[in-house]
N, C-alpha and C positions, 0 to 999 in steps of 0.2 A: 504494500500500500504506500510506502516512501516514496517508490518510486514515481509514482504517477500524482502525488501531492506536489513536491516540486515543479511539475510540468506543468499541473494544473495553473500554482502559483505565478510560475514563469510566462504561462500564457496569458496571464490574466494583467503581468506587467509588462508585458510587450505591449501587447492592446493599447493599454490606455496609453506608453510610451508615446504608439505609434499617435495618438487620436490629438497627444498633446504636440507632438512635434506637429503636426496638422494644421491643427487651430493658430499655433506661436506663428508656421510662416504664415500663414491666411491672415494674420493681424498686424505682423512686420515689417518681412523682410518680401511678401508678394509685389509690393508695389515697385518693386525693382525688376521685374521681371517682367515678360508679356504672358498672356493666360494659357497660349501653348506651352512654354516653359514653365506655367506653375504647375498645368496637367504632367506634365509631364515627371517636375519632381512629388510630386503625392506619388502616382504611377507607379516612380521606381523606390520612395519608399518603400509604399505597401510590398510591393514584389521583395524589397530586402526583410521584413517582420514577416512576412509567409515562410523566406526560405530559412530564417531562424528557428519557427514556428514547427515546418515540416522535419526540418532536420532534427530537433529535439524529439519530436513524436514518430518520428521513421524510426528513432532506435530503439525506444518503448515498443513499437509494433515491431520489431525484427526478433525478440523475445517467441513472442507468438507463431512463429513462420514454421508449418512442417514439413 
């Protein structure tokens, strides 16, 4: 059960990491930017918190694998 509490934890502080990195450029640092380059870094955000995300919970599931 350890194991998958810290994941749970860990997932649950990426998340909001990611929600707050989000909002800080949405209210700072966007105006410096044009709206295809703000899509773009949220974009490749979120794609960097998925593959942190997947990568911790691939190896909880690779446990399982028969």
């Amino acid at each position: 059960m350890m194991g998958i509490r810290w994941r749970v934890v860990g997932s649950i502080f990426i998340l909001v990491g990611w929600l707050v990195f989000v909002l800080i450029h949405a209210a700072f640092w966007a105006r410096g930017f044009d709206p295809f380059q703000n899509i773009v870094i949220v974009l490749v955000s979120f794609l960097i918190a998925g593959g942190f995300l997947g990568a911790m919970w691939a190896a909880w599931g690779m446990r399982f694998l028969r």
